[in-house]
C-alpha positions as CSV (number, residue, x, y, z in Angstrom):
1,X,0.0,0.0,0.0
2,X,1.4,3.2,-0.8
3,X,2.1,5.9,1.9
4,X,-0.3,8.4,0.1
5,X,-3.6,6.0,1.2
6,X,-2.3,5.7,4.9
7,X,-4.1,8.1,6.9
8,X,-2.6,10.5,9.2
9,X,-3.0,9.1,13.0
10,X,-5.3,11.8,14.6
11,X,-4.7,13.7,17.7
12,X,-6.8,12.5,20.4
13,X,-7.6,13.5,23.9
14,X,-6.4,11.2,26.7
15,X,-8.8,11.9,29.3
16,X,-7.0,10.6,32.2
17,X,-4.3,13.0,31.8
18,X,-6.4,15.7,30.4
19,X,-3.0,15.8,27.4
20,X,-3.6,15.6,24.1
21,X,-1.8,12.8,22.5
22,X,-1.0,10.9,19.0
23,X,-0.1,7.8,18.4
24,X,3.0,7.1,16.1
25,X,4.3,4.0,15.3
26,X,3.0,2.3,18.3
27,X,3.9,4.9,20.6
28,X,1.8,7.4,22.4
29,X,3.2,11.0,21.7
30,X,1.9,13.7,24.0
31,X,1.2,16.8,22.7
32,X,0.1,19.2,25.9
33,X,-3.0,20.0,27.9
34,X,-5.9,18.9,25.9
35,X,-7.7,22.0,23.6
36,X,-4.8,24.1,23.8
37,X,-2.3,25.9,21.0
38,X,0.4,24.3,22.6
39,X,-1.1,20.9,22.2
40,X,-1.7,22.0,18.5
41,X,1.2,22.9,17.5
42,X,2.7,20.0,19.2
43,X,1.4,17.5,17.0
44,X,1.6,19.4,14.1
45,X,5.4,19.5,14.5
46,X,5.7,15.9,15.4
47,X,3.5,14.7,11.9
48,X,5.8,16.6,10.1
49,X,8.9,14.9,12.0
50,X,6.9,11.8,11.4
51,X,6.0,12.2,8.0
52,X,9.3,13.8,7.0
53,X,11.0,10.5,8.6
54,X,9.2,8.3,6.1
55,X,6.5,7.4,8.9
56,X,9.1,6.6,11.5
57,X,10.0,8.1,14.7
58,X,13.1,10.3,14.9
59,X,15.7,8.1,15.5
60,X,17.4,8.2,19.0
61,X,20.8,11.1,19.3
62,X,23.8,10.1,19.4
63,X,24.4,11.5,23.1
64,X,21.1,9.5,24.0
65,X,20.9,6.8,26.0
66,X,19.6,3.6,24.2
67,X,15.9,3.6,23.6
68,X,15.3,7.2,24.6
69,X,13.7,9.7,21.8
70,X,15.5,12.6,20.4
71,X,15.2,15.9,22.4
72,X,13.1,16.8,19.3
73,X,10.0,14.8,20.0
74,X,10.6,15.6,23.8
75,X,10.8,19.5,23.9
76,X,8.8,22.1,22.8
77,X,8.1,23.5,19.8
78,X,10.4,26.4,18.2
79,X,9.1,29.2,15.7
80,X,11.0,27.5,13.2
81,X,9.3,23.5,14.0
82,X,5.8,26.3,13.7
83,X,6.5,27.9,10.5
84,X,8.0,24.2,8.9
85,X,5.1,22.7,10.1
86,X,2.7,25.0,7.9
């Protein structure tokens, strides 16, 4: 199947935590408190990651221990992730 007809995994609320979250690969992704920009922008930075990774998570840096994401996915967002994002 190509990657065009693969939908995009939808940001969800995850009402325990009252976060906003997406699920990538397997792996929950939390974006921020639920309904906010912060959340927004959040997962629109980490599609694009995502997408821009070929549908994989950014892989771990170098400096990281094993199994521990990139600072990227773990941070929050810069102008620049907002403006690449749109």
């Amino acid at each position: 199947m190509s990657h065009s007809h693969r939908p995009i995994p939808k940001h969800c609320h995850h009402k325990a935590s009252g976060r906003g979250v997406v699920r990538l690969n397997g792996k929950d992704c939390y974006t921020g408190p639920w309904g906010t920009p912060e959340a927004e922008v959040t997962y629109e930075r980490l599609l694009a990651e995502w997408l821009t990774n070929g549908r994989s998570l950014v892989a771990p840096a170098a400096d990281s221990p094993a199994g521990e994401i990139a600072p990227s996915l773990t941070t929050a967002p810069t102008v620049n992730d907002v403006i690449l994002a749109f």
